[in-house]
Backbone as CSV, one residue per row, in Angstrom:
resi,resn,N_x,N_y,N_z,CA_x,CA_y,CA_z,C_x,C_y,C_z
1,UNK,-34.702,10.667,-65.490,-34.796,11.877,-64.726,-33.533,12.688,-64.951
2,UNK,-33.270,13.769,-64.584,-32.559,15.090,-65.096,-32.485,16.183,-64.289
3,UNK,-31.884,16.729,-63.992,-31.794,18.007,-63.856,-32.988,18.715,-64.122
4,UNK,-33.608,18.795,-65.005,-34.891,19.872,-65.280,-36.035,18.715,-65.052
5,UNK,-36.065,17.472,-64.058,-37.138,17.337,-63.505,-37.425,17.399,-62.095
6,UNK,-38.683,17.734,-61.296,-38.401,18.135,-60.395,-37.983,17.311,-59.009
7,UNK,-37.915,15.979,-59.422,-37.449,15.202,-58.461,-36.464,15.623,-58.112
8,UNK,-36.503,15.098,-56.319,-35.260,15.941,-55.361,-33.937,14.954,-55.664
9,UNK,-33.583,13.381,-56.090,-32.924,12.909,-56.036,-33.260,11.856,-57.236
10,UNK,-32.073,12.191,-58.036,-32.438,11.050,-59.754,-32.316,9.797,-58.693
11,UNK,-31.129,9.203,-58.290,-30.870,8.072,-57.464,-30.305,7.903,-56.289
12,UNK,-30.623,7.041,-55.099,-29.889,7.104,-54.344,-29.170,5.241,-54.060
13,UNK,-27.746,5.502,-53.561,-27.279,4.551,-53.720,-26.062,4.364,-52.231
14,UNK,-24.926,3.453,-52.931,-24.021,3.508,-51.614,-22.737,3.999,-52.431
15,UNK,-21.648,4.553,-51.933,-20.531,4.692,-52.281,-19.535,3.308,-51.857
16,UNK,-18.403,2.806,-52.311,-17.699,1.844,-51.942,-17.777,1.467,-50.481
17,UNK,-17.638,2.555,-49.514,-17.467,1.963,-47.929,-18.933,2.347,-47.347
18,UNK,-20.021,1.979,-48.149,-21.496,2.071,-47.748,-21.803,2.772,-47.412
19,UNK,-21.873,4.099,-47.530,-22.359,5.416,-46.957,-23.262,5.969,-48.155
20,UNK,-23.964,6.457,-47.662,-25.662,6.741,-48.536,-25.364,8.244,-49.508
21,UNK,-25.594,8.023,-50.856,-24.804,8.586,-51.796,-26.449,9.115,-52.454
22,UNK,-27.036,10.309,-52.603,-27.647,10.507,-53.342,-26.947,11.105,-54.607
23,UNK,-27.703,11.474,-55.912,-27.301,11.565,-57.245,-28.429,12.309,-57.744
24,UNK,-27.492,13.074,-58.191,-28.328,14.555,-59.379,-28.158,14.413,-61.169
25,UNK,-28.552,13.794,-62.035,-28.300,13.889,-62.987,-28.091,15.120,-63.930
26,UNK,-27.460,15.773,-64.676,-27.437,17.102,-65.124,-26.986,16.002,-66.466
27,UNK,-27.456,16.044,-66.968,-27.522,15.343,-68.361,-27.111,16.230,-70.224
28,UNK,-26.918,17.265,-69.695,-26.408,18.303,-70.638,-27.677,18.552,-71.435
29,UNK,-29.340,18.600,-70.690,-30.001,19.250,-71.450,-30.668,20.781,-71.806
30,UNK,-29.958,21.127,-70.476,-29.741,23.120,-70.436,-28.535,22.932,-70.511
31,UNK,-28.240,23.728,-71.328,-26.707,24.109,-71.683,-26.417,25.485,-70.737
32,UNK,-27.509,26.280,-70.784,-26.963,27.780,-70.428,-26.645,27.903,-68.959
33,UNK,-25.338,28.088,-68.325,-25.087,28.319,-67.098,-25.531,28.932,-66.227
34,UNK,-26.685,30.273,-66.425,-27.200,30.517,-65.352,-28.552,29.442,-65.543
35,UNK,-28.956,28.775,-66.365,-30.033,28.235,-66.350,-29.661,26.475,-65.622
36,UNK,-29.117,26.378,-65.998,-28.264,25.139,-64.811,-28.215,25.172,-63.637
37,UNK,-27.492,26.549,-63.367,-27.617,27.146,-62.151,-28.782,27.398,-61.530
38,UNK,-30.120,27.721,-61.571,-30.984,27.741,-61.147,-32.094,26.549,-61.050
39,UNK,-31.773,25.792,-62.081,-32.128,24.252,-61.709,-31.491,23.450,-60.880
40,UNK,-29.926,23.791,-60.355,-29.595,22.721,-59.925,-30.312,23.497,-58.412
41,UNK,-30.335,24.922,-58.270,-30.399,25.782,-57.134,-31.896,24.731,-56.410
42,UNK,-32.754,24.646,-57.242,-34.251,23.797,-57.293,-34.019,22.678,-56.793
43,UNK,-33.205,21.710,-57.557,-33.030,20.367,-57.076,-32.577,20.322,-55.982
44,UNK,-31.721,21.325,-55.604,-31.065,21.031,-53.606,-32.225,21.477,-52.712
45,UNK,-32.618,21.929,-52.874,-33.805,22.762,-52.686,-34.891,21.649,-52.404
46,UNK,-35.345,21.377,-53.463,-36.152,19.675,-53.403,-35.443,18.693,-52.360
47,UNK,-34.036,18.722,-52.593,-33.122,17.270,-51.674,-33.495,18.087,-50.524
48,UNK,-33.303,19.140,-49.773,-33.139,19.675,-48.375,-34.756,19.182,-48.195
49,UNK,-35.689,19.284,-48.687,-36.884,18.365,-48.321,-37.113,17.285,-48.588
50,UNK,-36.482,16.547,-49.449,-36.679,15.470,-48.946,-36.325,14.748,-47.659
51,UNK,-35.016,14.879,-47.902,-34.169,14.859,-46.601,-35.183,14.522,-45.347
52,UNK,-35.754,15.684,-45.235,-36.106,15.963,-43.754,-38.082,15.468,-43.734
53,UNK,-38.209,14.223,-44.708,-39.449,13.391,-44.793,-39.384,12.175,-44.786
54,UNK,-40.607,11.659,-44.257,-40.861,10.491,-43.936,-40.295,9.662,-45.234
55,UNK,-40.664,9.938,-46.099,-40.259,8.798,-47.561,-38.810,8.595,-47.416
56,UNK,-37.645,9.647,-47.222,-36.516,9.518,-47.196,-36.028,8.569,-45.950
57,UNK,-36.903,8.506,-44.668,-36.714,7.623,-43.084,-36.837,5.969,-43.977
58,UNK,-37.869,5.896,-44.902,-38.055,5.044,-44.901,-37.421,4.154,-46.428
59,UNK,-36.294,5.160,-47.273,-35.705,4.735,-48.173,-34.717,4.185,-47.038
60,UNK,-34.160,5.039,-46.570,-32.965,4.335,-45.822,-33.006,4.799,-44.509
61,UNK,-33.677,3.499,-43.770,-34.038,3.056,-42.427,-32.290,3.697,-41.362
62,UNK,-32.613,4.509,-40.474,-31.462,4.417,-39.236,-30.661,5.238,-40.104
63,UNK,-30.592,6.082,-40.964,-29.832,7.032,-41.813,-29.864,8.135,-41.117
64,UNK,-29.130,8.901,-40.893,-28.897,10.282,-40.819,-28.924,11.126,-41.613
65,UNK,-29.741,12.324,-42.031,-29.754,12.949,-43.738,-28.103,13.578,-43.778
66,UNK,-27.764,13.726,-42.395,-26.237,14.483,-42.697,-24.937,13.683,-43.183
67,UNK,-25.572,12.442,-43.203,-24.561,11.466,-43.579,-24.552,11.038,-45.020
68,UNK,-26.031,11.692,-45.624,-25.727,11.782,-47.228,-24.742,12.496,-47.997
69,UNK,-24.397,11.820,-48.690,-23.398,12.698,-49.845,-24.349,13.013,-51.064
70,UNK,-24.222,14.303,-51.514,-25.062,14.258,-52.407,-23.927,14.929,-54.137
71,UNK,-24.148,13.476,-54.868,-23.159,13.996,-56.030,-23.734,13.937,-57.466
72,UNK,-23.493,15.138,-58.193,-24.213,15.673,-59.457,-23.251,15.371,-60.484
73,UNK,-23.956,14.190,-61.145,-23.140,13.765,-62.424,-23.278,15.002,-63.354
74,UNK,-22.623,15.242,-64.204,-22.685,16.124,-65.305,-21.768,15.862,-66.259
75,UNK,-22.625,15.935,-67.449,-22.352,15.774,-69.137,-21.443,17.119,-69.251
76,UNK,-21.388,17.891,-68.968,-20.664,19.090,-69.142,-19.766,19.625,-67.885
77,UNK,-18.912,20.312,-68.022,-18.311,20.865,-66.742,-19.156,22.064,-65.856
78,UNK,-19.145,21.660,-64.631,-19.872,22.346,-64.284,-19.738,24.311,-63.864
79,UNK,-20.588,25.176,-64.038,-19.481,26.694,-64.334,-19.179,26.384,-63.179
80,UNK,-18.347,27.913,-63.027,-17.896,28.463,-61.355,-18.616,28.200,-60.377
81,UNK,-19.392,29.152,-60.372,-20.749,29.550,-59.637,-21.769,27.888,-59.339
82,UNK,-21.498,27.174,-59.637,-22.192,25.699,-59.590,-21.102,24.935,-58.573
83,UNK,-20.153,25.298,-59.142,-18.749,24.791,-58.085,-18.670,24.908,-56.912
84,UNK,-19.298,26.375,-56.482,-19.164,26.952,-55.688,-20.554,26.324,-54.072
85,UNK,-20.927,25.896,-55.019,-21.884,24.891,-54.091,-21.312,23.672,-53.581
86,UNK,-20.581,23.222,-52.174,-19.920,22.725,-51.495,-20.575,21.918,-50.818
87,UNK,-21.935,22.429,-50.157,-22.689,22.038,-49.007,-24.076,22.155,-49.182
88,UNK,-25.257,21.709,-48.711,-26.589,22.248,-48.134,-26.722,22.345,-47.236
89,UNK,-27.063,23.137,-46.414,-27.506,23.077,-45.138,-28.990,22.452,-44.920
90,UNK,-29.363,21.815,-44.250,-30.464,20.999,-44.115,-31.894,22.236,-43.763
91,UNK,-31.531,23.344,-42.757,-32.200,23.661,-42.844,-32.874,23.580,-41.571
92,UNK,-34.707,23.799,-41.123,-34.857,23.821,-40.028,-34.247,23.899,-38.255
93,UNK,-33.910,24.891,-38.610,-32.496,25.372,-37.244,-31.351,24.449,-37.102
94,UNK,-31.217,23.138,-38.365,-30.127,21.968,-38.150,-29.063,22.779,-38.371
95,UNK,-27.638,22.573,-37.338,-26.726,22.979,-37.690,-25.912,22.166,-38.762
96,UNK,-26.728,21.236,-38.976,-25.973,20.032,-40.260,-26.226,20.722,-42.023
97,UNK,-25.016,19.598,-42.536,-25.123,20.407,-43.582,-24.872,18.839,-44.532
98,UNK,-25.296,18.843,-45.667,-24.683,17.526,-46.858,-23.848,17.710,-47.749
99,UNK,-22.533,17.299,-48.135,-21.314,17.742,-48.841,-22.104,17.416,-50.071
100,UNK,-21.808,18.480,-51.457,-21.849,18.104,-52.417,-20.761,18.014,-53.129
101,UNK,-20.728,17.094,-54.295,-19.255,16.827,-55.100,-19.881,16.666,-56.976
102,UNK,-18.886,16.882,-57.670,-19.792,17.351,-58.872,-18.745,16.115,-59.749
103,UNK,-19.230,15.180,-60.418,-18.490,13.803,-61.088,-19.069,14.033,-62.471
104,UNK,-17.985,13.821,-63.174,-18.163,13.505,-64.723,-19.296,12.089,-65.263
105,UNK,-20.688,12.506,-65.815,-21.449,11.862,-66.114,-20.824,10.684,-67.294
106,UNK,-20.164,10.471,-67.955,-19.507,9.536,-68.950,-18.178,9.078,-67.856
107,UNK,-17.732,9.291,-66.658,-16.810,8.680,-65.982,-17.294,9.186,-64.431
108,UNK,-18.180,8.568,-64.081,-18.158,9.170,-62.438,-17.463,8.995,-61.363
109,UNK,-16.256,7.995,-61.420,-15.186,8.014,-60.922,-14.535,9.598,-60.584
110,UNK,-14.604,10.153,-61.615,-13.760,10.994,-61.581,-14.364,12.607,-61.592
111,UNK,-13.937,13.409,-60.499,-14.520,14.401,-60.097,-14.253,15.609,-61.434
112,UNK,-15.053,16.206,-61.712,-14.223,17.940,-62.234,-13.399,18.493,-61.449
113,UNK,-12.415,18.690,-61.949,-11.222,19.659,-61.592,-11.857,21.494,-61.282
């Protein structure tokens, strides 16, 4: 899965101190930055519904969707304007929102600068 498929979440997992980590793959197969940009615009888009469905209650039981982190590996650096995406807001009058963070797909340790 990828970036240009329409699943809301390539994987979801835990980060070191167990907190529920979903994952966006951007795999470097659109290169063009506004076209990235509007796929990844899709995929949060997809996550803000999943989020707020039964399938997601029942990936991870007693979860809070605001307690997801949601982080987009990428083969490439990600532009400005992609950067600039910090948060989702969940949506349906929630005043909650899910941090996003953007990690180098060949080292996901390590964030883009």
């Amino acid at each position: 899965m990828a970036l240009e498929h329409p699943s809301p979440i390539d994987a979801i997992g835990k980060d070191r101190a167990g907190n529920p980590v979903g994952v966006i793959i951007d795999a470097g197969v659109t290169t063009n930055d506004e076209q990235r940009l509007a796929l990844l615009e899709q995929k949060l888009q997809a996550c803000v519904e999943f989020l707020a469905s039964d399938r997601f209650l029942a990936l991870c039981p007693g979860t809070n969707p605001c307690e997801l982190q949601i982080v987009v590996l990428s083969k490439h650096r990600p532009s400005h304007a992609m950067k600039q995406i910090r948060t989702v807001a969940l949506g349906g009058g929630q005043p909650e929102s899910v941090s996003v963070s953007f990690r180098r797909l060949d080292k996901p340790v390590i964030e883009w600068d």
